[in-house]
ROROMAR-802402 format. One line per 5 residues: number of its first residue (from 1); for each residue x, y negated, z negated of C-alpha. Coordinates in nm, 4 decimals, decimal comma, padded with zeros to 6 digits, always signed. Layout:
NUM) X Y Z; ...
//
This chain:
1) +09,0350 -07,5302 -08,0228; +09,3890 -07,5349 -08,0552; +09,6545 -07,5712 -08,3493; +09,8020 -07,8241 -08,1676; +09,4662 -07,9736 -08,0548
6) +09,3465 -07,9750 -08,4365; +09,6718 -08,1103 -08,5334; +09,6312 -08,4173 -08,2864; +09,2482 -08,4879 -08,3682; +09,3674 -08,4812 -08,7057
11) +09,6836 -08,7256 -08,6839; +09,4095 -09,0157 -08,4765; +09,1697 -08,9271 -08,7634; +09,4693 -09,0309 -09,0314; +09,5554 -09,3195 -08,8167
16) +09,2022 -09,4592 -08,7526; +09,1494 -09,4560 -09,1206; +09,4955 -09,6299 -09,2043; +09,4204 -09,8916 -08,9421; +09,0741 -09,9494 -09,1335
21) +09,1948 -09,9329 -09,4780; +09,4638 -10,2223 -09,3427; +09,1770 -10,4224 -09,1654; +08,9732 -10,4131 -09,4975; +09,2953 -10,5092 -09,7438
26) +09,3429 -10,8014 -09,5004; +08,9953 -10,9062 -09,5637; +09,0359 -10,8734 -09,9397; +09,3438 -11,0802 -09,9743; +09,4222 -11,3985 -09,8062
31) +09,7344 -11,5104 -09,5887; +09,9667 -11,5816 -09,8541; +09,9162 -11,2400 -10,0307; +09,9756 -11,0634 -09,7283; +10,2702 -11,2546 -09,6477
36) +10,3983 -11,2467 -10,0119; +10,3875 -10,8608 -10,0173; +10,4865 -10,8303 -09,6835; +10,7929 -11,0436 -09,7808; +10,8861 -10,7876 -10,0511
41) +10,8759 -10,4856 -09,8712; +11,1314 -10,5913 -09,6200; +11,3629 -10,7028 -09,8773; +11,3299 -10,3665 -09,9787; +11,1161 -10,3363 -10,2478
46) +10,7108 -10,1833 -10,2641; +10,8315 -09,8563 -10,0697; +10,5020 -09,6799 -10,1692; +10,3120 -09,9550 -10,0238; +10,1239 -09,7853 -09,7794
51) +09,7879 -09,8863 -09,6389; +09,5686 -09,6508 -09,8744; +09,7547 -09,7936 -10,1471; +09,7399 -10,1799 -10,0305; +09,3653 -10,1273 -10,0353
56) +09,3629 -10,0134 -10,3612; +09,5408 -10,3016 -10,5060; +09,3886 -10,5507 -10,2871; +09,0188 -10,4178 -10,4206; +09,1131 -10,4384 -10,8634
61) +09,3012 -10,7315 -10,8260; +09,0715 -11,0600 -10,9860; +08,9949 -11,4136 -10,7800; +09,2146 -11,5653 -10,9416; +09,5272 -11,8648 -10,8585
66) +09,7859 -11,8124 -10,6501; +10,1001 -11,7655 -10,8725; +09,8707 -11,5627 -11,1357; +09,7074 -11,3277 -10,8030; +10,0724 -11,2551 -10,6553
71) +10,1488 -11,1108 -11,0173; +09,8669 -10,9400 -11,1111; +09,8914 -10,7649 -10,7669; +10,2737 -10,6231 -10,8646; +10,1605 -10,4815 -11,1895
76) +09,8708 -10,3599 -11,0287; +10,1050 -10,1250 -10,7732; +10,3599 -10,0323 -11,0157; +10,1144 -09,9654 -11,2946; +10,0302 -09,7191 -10,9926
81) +09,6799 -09,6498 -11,0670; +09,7334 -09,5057 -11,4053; +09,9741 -09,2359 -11,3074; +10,2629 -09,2732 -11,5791; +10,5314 -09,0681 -11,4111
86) +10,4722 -09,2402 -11,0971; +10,4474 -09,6003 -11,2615; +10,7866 -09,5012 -11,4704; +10,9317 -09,4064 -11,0423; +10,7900 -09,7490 -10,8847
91) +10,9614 -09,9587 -11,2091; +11,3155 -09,7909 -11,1790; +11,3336 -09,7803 -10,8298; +11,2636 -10,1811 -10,7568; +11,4281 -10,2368 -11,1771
96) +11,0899 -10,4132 -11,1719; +11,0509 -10,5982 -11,5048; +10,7776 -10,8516 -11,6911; +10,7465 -10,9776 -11,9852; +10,4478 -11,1801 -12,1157
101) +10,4341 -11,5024 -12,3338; +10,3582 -11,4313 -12,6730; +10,3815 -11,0479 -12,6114; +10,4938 -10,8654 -12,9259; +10,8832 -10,8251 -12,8904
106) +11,2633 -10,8113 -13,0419; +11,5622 -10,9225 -12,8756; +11,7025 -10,5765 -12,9293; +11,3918 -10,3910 -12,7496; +11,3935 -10,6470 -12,4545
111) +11,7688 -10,5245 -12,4203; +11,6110 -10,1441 -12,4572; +11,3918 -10,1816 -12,2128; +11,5961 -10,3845 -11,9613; +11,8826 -10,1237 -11,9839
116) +11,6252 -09,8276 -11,8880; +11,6429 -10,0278 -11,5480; +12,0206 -10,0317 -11,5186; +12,1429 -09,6856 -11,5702; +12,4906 -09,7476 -11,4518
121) +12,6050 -09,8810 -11,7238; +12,5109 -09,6262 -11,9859; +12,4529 -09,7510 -12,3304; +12,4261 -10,1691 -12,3631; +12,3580 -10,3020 -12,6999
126) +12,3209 -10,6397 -12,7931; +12,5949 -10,7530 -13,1136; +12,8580 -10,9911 -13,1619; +13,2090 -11,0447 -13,1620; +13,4315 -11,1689 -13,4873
131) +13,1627 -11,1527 -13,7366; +12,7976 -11,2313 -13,8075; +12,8579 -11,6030 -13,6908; +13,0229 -11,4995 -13,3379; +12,9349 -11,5305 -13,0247
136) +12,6595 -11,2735 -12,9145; +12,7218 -11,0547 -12,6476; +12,5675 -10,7444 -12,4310; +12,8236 -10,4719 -12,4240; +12,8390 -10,1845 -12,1990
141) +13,1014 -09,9403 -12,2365; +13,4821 -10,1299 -12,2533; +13,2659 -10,4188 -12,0933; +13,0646 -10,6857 -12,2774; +12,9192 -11,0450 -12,1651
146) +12,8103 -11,3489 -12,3499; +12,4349 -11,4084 -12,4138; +12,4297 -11,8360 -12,3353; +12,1509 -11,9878 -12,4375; +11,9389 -12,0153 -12,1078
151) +11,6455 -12,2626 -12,3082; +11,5574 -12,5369 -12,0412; +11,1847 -12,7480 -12,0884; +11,1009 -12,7148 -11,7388; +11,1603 -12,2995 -11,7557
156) +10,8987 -12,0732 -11,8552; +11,0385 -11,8366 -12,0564; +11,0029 -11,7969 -12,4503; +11,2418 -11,7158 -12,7099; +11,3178 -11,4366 -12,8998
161) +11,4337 -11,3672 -13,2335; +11,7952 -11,2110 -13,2911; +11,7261 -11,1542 -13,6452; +11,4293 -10,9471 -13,6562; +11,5737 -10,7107 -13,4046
166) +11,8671 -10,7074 -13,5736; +11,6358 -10,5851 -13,9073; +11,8990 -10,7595 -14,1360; +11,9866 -11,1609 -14,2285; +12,2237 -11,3049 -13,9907
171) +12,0429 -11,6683 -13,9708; +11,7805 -11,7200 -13,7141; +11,9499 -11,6867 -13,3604; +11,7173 -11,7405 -13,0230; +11,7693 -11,5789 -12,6897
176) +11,5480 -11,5654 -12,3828; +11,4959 -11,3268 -12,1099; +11,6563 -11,5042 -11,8568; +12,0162 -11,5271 -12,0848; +11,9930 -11,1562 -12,1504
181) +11,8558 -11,0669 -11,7818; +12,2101 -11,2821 -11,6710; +12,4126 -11,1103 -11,9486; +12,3044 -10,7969 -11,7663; +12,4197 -10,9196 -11,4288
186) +12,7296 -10,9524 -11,5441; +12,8136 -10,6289 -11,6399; +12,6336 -10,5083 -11,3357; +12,9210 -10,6484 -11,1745; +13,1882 -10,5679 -11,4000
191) +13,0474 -10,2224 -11,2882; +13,0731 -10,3029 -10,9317; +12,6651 -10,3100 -10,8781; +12,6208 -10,5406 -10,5905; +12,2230 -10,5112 -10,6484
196) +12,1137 -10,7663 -10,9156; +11,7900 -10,9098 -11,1114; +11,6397 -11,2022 -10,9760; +11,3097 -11,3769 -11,1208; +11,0504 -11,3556 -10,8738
201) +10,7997 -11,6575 -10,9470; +10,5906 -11,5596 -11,2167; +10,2838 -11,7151 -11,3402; +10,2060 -11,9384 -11,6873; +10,2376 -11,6454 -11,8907
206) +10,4707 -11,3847 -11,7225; +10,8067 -11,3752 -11,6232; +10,9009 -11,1188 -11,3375; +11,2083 -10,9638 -11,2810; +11,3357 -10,7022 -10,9772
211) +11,6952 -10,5671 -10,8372; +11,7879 -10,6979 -10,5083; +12,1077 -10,7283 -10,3146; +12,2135 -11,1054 -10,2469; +12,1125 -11,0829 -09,8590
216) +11,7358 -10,9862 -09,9741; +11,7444 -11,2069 -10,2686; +11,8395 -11,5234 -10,0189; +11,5714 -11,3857 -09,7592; +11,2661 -11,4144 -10,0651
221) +11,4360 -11,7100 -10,1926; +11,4088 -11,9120 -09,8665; +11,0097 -11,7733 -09,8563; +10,9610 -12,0202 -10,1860; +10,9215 -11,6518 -10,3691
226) +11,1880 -11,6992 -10,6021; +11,1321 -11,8674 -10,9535; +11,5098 -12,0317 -10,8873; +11,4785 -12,3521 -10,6636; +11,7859 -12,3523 -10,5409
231) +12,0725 -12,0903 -10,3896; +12,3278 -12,2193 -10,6621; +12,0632 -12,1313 -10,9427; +11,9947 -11,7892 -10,7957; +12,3687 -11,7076 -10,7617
236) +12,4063 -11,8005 -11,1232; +12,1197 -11,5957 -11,2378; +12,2468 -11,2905 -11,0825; +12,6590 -11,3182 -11,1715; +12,6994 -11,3136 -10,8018
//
């Protein structure tokens, strides 16, 4: 037999079992999954998403609701099987982000680990401007943006404490995700960054956050995959 004969029996061998692997993840997941993940890739997003590793996902994730299912199957690629450096790759790429409901955290390490996801703009710390009763900000360089308080009853997302991250008295101050996730946007722009976070919809107890470009972000929004309603809501989100 031939190289090139060996070569070709080996390329329909890699095929056949891609096609299968496909076949079986379909079977594993229902419509909406399919068409939920499918609707992230071509925004732009779940680039390692090949079949091998759609069957993976599609055979750990639990029977569980919808909203809860679509998440669990996002940390289940871009906890990539285990592999830390490749996890750490998946994250930065999409600037994929979660944070759960009564998880352990600080205002001050939700800013650390949402500025791991936005290298362009260097250092950002989270302080305040004219004193310890100021307005708080996110600065970046010559650049900073007001934190607003983004509290709303009908939004999932919990408060955080400024004092405790700040490790000294300075009153009890509250911020959420979404007000520093905005704050963020804003200096993304300031830094001309046309790609921005938007909240994918999460589930009871996470909130999800990735980087797209308005275009992409309109596509998933349109798809009912967005946790914003509305264009005007997504377009404020991101500092668009």
């Amino acid at each position: 037999m031939s190289l090139e004969e060996s070569g070709s029996r080996a390329d329909e061998s890699r095929s056949r079992t891609s096609i299968s692997a496909q076949r079986l993840a379909a079977q594993l997941l229902d419509e909406e999954d399919m068409a939920f993940l499918d609707a992230l890739q071509r925004a732009g997003l779940l680039a390692d998403l090949d079949e091998e590793e759609l069957l993976r996902i599609a055979s750990e994730v639990e029977e569980t609701d919808d909203e809860r299912r679509r998440v669990d199957l996002l940390s289940l690629y871009y906890g990539a099987g285990g592999h830390a450096d490749e996890a750490r790759t998946r994250r930065e790429a999409d600037r994929f982000f979660v944070q759960s409901v009564g998880e352990p955290a600080t205002a001050a390490g939700l800013v650390e680990r949402l500025a791991v996801l936005t290298p362009e703009l260097g250092t950002v710390e989270l302080d305040r401007i004219g004193g310890d009763d100021g307005p708080l900000v996110l600065k970046a360089g010559e650049h900073f943006s007001a934190v607003l308080d983004d509290y709303d009853e009908e939004t999932d997302t919990e408060e955080y404490d400024l004092s405790e991250a700040a490790q000294h008295q300075r009153g009890v101050t509250m911020v959420t995700v979404r007000g520093l996730v905005r704050a963020l946007n804003v200096l993304l722009d300031r830094h001309d960054v046309r790609e921005r976070l938007v909240s994918l919809r999460g589930d009871d107890e996470r909130e999800v956050y990735v980087a797209l470009g308005v275009a992409e972000a309109a596509q998933l929004a349109r798809a009912g995959f967005l946790e914003d309603e509305n264009a005007e809501d997504m377009m404020e989100l991101a500092a668009w």
